[in-house]
N, CA, C and O atoms as a Tripos MOL2 file, in Angstrom:
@<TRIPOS>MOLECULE
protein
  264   263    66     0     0
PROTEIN
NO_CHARGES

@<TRIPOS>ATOM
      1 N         -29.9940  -38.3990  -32.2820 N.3       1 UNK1
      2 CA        -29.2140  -39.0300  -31.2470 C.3       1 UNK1
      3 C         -30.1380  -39.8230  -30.3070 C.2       1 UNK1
      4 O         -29.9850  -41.0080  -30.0140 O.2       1 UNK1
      5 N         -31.3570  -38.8120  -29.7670 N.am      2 UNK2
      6 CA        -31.9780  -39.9320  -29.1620 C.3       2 UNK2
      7 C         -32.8370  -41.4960  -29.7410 C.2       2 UNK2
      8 O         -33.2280  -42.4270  -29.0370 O.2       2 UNK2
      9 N         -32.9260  -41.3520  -31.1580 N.am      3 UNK3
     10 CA        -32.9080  -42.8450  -31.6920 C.3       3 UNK3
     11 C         -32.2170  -43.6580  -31.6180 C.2       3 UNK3
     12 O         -32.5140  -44.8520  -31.6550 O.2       3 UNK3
     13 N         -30.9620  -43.1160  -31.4780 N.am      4 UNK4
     14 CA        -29.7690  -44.1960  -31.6380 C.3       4 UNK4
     15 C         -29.8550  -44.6950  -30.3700 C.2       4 UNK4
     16 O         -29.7980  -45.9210  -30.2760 O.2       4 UNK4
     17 N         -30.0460  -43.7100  -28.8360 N.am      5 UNK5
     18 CA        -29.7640  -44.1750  -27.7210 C.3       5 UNK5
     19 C         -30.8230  -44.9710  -26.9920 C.2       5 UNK5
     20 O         -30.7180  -45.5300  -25.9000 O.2       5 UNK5
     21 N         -31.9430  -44.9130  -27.8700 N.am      6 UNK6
     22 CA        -33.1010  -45.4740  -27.6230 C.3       6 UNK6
     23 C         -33.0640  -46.9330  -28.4670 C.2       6 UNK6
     24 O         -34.0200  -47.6260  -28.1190 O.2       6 UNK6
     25 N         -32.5140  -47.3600  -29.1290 N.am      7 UNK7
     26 CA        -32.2880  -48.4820  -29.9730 C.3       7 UNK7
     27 C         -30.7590  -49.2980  -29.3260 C.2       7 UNK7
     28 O         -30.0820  -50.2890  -29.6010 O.2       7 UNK7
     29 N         -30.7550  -48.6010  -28.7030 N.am      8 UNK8
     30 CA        -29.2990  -49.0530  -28.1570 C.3       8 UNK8
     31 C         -29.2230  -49.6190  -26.8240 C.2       8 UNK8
     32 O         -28.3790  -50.4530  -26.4950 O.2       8 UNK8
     33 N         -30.1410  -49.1370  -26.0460 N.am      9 UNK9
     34 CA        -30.3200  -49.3060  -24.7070 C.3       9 UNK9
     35 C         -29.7620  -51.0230  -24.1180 C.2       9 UNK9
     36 O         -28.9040  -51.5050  -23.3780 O.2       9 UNK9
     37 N         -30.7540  -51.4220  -24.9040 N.am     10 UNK10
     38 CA        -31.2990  -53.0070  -24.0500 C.3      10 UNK10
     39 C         -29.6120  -53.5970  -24.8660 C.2      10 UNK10
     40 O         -28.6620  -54.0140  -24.2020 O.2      10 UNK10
     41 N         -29.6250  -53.4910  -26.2000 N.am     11 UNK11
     42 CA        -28.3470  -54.2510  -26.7200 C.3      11 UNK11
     43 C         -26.6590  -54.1440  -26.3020 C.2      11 UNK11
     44 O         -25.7600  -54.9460  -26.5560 O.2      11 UNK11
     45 N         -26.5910  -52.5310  -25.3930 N.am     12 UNK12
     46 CA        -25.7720  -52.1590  -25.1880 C.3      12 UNK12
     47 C         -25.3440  -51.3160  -24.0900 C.2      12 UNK12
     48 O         -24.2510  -51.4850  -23.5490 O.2      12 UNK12
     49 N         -26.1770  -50.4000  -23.7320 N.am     13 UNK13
     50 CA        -26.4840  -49.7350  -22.6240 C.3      13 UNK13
     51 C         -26.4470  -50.5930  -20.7570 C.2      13 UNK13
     52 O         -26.0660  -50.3080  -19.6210 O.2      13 UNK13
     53 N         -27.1660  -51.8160  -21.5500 N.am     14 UNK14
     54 CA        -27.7540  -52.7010  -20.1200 C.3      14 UNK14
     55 C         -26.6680  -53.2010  -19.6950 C.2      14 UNK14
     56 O         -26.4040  -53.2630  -18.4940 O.2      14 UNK14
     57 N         -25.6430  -53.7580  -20.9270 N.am     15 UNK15
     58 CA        -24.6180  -54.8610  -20.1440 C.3      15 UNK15
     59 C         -23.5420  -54.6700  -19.6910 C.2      15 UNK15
     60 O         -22.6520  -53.9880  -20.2000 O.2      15 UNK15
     61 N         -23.4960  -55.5300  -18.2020 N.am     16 UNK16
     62 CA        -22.1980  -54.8370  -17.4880 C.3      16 UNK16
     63 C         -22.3050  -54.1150  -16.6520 C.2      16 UNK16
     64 O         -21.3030  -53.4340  -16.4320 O.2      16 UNK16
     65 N         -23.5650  -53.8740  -15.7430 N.am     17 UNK17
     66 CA        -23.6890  -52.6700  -14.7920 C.3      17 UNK17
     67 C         -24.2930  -53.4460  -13.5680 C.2      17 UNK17
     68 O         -24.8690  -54.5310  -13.6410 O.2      17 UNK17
     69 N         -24.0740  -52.7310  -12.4610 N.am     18 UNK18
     70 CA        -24.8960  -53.5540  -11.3290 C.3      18 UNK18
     71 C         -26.1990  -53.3490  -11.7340 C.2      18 UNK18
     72 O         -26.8360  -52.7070  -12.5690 O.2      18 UNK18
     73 N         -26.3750  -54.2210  -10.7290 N.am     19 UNK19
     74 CA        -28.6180  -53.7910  -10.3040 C.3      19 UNK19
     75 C         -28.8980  -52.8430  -10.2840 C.2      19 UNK19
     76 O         -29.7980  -52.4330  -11.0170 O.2      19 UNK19
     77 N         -28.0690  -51.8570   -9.1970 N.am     20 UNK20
     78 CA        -28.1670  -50.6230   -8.7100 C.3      20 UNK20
     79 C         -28.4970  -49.8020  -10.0870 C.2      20 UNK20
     80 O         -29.6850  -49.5300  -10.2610 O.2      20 UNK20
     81 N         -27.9890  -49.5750  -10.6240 N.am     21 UNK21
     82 CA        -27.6960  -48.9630  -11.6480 C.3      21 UNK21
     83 C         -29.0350  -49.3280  -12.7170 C.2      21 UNK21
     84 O         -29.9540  -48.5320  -12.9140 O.2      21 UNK21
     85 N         -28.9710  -50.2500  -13.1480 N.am     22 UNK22
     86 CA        -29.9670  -51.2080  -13.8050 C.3      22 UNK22
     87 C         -31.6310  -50.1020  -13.4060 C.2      22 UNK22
     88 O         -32.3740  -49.3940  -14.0850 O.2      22 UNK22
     89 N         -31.5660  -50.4890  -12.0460 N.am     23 UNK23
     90 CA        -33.2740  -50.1910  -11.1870 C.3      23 UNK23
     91 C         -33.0300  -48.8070  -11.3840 C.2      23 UNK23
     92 O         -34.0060  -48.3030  -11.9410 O.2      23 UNK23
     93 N         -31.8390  -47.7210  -11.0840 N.am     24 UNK24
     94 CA        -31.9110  -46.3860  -11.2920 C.3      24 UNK24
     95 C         -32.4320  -46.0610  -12.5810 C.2      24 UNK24
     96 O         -33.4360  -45.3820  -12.7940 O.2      24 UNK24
     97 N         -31.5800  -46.6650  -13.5400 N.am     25 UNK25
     98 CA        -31.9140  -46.2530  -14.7540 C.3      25 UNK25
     99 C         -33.3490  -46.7710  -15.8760 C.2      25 UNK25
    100 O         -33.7490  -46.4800  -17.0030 O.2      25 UNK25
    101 N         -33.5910  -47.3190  -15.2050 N.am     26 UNK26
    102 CA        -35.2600  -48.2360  -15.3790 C.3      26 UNK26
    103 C         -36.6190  -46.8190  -14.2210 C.2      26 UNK26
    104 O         -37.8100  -46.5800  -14.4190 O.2      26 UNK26
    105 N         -36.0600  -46.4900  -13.5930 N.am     27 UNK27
    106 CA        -37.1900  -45.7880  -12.5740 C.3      27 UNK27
    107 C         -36.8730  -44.4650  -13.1990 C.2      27 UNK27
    108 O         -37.8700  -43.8330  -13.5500 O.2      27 UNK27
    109 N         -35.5980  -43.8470  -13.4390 N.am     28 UNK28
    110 CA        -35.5980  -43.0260  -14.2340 C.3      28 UNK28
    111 C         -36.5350  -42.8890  -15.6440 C.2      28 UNK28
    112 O         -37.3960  -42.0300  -15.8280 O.2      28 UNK28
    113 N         -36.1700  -43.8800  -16.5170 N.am     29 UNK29
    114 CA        -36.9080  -44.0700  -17.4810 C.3      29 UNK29
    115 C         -38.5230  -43.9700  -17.3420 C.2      29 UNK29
    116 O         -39.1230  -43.0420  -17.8840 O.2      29 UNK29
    117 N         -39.0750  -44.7830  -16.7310 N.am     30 UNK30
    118 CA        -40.4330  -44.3600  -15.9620 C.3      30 UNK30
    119 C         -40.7760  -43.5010  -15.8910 C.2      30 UNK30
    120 O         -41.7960  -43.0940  -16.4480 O.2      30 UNK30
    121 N         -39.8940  -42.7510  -15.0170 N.am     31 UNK31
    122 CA        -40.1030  -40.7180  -14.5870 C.3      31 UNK31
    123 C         -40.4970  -40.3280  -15.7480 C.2      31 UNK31
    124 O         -41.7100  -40.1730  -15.8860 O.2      31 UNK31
    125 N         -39.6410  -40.0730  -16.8530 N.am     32 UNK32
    126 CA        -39.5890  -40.0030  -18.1320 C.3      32 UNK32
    127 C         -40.6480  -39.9160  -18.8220 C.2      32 UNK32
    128 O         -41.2730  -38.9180  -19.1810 O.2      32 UNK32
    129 N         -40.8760  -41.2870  -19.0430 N.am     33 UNK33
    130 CA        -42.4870  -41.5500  -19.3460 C.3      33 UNK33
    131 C         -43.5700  -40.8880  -19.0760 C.2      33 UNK33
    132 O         -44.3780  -40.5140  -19.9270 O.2      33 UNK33
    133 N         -43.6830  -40.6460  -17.5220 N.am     34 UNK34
    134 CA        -44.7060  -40.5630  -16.6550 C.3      34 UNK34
    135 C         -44.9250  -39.2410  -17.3960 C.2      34 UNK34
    136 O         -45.8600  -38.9980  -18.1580 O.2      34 UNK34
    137 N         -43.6500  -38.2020  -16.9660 N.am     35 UNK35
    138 CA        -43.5360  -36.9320  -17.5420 C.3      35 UNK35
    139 C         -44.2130  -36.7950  -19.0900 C.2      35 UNK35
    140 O         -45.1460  -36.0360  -19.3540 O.2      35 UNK35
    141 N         -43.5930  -37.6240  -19.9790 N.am     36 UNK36
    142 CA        -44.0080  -37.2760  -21.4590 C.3      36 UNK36
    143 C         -45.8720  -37.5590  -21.2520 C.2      36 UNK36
    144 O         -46.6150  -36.8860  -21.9660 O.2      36 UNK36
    145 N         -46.4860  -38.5600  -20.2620 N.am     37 UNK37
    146 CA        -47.7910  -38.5400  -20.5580 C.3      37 UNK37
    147 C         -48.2900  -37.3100  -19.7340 C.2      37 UNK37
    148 O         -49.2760  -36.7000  -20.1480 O.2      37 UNK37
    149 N         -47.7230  -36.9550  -18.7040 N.am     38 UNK38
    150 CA        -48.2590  -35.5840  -18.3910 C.3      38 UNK38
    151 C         -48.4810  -34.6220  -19.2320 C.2      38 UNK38
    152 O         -49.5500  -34.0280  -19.3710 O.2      38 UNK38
    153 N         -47.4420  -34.4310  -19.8410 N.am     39 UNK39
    154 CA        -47.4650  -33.3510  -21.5320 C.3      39 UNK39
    155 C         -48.3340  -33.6960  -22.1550 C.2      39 UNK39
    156 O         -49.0590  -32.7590  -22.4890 O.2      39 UNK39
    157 N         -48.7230  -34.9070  -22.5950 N.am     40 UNK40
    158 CA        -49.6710  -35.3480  -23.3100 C.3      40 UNK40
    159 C         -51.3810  -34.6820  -23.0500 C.2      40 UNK40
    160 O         -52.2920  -34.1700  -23.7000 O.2      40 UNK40
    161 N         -50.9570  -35.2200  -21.2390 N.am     41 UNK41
    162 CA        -53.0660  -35.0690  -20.5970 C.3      41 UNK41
    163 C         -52.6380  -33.2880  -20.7430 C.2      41 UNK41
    164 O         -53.6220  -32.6200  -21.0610 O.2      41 UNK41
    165 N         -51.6770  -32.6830  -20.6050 N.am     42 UNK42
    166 CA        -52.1030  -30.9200  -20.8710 C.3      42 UNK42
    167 C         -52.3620  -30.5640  -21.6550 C.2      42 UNK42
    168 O         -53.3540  -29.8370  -21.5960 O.2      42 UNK42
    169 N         -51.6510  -30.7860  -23.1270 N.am     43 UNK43
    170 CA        -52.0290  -30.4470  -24.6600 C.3      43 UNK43
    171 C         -53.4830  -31.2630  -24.8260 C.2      43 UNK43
    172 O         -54.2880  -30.5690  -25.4460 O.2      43 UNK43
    173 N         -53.9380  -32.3750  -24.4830 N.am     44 UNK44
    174 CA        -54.9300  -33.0190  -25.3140 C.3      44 UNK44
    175 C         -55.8590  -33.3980  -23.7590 C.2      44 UNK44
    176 O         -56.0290  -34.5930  -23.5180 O.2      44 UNK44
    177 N         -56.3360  -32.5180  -22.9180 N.am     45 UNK45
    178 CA        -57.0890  -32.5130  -21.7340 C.3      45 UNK45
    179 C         -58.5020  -33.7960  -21.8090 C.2      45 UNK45
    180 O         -59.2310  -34.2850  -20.9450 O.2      45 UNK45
    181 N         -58.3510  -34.0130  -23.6440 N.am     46 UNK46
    182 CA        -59.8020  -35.4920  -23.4920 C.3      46 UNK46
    183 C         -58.9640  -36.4370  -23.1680 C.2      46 UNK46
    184 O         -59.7660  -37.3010  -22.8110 O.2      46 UNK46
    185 N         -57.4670  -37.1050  -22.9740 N.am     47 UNK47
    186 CA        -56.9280  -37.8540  -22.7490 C.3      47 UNK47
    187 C         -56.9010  -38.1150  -21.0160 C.2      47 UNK47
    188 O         -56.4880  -37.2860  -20.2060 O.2      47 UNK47
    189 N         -57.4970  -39.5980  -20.6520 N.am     48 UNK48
    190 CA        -57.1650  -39.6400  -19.6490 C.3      48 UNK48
    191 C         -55.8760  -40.9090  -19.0830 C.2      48 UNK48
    192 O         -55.2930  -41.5640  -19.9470 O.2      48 UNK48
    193 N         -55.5720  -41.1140  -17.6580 N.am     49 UNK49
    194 CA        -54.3340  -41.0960  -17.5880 C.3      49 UNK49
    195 C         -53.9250  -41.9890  -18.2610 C.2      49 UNK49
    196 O         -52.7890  -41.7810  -18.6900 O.2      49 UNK49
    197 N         -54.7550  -43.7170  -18.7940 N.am     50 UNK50
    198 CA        -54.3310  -44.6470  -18.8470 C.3      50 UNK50
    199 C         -54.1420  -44.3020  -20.8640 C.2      50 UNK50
    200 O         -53.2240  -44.6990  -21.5810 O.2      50 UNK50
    201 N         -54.9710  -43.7330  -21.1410 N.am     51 UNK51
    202 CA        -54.7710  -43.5950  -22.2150 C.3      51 UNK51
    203 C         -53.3770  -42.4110  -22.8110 C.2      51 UNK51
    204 O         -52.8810  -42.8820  -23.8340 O.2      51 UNK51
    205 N         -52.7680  -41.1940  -22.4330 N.am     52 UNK52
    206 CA        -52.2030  -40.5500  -21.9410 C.3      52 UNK52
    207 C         -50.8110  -41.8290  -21.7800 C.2      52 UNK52
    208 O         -49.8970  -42.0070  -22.5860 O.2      52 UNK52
    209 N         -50.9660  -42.2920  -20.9620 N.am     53 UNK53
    210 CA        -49.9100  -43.2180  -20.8600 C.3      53 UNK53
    211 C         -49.5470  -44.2440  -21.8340 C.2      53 UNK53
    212 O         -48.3910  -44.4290  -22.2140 O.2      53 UNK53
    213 N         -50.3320  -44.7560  -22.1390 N.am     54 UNK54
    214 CA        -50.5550  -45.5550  -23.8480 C.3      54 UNK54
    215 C         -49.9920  -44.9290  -24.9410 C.2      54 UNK54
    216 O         -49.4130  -45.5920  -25.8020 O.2      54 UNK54
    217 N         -50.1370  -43.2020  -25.0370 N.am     55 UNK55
    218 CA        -49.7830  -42.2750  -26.2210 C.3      55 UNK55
    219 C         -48.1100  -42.4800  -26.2100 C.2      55 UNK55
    220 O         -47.3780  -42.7400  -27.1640 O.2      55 UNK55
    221 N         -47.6710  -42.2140  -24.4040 N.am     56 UNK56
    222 CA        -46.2970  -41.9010  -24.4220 C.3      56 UNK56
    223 C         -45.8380  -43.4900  -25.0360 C.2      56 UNK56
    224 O         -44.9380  -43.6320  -25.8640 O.2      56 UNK56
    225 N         -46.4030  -44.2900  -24.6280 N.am     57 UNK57
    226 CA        -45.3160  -45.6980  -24.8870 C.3      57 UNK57
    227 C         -45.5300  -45.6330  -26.4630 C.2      57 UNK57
    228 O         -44.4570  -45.5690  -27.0630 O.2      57 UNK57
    229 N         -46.4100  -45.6340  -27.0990 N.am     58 UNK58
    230 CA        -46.8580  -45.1910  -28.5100 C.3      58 UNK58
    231 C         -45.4640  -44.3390  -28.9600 C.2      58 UNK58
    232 O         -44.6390  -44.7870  -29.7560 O.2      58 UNK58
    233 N         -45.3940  -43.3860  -28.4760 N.am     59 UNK59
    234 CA        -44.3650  -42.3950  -29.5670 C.3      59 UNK59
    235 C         -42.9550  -42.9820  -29.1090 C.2      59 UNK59
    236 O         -42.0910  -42.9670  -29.9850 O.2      59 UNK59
    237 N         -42.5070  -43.6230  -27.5570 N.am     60 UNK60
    238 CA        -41.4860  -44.1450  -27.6900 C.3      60 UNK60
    239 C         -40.6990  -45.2480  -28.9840 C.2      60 UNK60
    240 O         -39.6480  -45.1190  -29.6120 O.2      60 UNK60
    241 N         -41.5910  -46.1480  -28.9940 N.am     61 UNK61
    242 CA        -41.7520  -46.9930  -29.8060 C.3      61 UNK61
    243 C         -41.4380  -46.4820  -31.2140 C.2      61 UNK61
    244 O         -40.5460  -47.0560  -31.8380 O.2      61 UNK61
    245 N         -42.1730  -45.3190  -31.8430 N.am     62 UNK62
    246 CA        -42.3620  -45.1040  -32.7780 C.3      62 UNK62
    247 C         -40.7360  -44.2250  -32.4950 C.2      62 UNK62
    248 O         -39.7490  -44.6710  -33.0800 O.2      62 UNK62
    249 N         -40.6590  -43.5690  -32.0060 N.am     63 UNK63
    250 CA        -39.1250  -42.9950  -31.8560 C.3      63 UNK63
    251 C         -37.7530  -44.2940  -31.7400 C.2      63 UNK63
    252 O         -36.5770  -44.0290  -31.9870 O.2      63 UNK63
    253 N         -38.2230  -45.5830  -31.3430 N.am     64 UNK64
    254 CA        -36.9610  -46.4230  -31.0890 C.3      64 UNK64
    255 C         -37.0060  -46.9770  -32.8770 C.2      64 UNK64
    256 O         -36.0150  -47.2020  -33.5720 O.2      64 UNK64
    257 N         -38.3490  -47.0840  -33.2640 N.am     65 UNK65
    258 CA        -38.3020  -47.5200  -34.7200 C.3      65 UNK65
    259 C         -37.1200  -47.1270  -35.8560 C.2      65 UNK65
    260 O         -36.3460  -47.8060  -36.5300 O.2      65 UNK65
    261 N         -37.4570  -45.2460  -35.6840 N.am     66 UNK66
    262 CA        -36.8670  -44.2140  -36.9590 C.3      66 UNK66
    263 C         -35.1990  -44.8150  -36.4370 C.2      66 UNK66
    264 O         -34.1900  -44.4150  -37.0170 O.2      66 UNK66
@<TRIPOS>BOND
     1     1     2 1
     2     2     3 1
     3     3     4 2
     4     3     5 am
     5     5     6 1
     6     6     7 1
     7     7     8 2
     8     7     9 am
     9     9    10 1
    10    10    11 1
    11    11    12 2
    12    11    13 am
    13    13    14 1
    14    14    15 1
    15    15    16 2
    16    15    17 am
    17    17    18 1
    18    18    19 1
    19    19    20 2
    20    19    21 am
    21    21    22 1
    22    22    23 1
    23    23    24 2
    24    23    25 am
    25    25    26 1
    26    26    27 1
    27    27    28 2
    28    27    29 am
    29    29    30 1
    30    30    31 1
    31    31    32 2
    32    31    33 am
    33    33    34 1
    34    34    35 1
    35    35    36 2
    36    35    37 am
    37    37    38 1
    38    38    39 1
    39    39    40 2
    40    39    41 am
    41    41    42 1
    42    42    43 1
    43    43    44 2
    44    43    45 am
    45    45    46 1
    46    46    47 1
    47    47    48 2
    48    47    49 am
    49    49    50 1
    50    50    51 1
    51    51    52 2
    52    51    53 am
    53    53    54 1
    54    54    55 1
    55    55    56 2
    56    55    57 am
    57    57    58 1
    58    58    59 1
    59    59    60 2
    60    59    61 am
    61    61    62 1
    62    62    63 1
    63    63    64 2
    64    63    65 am
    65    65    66 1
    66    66    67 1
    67    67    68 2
    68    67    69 am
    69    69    70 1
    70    70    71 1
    71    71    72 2
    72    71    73 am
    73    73    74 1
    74    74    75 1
    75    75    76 2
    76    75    77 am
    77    77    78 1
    78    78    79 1
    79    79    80 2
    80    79    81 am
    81    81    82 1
    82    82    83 1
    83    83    84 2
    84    83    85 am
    85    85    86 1
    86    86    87 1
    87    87    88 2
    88    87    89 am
    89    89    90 1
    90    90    91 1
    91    91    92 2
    92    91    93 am
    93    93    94 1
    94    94    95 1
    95    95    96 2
    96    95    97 am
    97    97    98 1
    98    98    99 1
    99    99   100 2
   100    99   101 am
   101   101   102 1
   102   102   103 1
   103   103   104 2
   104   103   105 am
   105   105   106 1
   106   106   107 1
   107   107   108 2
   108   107   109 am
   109   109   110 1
   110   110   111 1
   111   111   112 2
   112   111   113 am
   113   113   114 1
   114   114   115 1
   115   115   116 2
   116   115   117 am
   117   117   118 1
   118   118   119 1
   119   119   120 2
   120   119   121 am
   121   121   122 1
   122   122   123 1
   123   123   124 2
   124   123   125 am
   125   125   126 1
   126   126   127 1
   127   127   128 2
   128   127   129 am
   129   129   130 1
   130   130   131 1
   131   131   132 2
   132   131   133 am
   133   133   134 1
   134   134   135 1
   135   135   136 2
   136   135   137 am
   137   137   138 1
   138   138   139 1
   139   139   140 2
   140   139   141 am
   141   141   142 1
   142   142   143 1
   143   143   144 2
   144   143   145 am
   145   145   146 1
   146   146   147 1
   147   147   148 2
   148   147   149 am
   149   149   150 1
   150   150   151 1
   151   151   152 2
   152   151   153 am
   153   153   154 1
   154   154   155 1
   155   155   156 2
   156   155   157 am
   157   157   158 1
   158   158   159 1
   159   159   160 2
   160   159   161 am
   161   161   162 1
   162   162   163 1
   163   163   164 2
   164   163   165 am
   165   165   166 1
   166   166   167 1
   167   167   168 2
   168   167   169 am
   169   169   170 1
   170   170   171 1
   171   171   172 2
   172   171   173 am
   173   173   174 1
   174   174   175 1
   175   175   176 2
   176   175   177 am
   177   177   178 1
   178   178   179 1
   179   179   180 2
   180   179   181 am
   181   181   182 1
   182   182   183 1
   183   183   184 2
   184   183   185 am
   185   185   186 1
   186   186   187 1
   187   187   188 2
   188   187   189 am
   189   189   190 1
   190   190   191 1
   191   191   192 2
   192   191   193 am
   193   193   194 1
   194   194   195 1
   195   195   196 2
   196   195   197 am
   197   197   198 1
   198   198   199 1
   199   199   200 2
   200   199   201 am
   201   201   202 1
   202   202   203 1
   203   203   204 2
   204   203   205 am
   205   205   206 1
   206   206   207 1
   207   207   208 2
   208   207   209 am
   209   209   210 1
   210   210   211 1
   211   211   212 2
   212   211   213 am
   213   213   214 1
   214   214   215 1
   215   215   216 2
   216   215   217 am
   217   217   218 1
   218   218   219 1
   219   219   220 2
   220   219   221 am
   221   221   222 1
   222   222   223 1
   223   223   224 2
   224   223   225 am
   225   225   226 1
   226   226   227 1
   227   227   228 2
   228   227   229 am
   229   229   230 1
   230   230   231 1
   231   231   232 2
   232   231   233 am
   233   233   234 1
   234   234   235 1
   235   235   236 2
   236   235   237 am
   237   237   238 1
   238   238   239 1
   239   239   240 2
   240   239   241 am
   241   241   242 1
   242   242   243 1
   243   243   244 2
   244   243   245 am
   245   245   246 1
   246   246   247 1
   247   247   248 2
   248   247   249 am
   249   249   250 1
   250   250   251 1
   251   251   252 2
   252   251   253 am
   253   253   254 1
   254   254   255 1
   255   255   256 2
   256   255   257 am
   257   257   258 1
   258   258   259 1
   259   259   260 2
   260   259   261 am
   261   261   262 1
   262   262   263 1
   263   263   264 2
@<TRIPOS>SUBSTRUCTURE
     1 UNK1         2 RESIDUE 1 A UNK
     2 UNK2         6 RESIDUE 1 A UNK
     3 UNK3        10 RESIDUE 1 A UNK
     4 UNK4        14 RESIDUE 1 A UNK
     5 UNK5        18 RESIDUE 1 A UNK
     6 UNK6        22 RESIDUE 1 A UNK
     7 UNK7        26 RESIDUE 1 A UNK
     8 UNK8        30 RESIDUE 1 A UNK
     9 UNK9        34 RESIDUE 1 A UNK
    10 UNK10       38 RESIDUE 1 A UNK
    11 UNK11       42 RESIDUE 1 A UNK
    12 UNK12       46 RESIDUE 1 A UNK
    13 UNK13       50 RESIDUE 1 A UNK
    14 UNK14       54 RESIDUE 1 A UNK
    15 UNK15       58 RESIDUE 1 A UNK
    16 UNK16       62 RESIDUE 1 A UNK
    17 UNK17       66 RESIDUE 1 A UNK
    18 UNK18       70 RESIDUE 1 A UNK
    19 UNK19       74 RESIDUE 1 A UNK
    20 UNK20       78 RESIDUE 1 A UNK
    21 UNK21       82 RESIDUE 1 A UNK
    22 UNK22       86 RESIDUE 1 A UNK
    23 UNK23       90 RESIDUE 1 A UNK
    24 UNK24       94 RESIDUE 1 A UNK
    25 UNK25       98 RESIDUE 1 A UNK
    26 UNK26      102 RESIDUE 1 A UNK
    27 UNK27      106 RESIDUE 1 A UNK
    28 UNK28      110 RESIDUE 1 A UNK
    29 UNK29      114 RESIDUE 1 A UNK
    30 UNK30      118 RESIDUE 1 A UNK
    31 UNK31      122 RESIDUE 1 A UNK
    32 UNK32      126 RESIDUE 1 A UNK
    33 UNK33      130 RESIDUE 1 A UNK
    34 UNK34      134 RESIDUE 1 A UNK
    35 UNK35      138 RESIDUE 1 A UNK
    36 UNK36      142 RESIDUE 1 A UNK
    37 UNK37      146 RESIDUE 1 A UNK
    38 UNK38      150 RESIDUE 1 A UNK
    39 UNK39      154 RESIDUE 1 A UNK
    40 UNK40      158 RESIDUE 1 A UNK
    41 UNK41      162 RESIDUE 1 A UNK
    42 UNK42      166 RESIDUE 1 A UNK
    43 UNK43      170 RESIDUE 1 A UNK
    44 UNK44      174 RESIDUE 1 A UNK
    45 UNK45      178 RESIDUE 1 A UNK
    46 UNK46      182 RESIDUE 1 A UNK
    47 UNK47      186 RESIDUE 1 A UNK
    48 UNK48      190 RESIDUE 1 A UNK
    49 UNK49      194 RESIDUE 1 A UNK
    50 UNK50      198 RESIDUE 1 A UNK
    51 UNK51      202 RESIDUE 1 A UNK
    52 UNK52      206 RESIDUE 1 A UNK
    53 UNK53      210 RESIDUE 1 A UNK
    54 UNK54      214 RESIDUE 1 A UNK
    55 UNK55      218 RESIDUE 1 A UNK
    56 UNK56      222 RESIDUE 1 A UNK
    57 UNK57      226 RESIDUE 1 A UNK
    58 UNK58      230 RESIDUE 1 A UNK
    59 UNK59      234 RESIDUE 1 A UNK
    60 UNK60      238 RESIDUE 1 A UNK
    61 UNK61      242 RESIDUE 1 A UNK
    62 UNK62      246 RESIDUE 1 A UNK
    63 UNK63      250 RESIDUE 1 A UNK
    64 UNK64      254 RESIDUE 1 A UNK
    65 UNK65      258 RESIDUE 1 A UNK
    66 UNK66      262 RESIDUE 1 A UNK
């Protein structure tokens, strides 16, 4: 499910909503992120942040792919 909703976002998700909404759900997403590279720098402590942050956009990607 989250492939689908991750492949879906920008084509379908986005249109039709205020800004408001738009910037919530964009800063949310971020959080998100931020969070998955935190997980990242705990399991793999040689990772630092910028790289860590690189991993998460890495597996998003690879998750919007499947």
């Amino acid at each position: 499910m989250l492939c689908e909703l991750l492949s879906a976002q920008a084509g379908v998700l986005e249109h039709n909503i205020s800004i408001e909404v738009a910037t919530r759900y964009k800063e949310g997403a971020r959080d998100s992120l931020l969070g998955l590279a935190e997980l990242l720098r705990h399991l793999f402590p040689e990772l630092d942040r910028p790289r860590s942050e690189q991993g998460a956009n890495l597996i998003i990607v690879l998750i919007c792919g499947l």
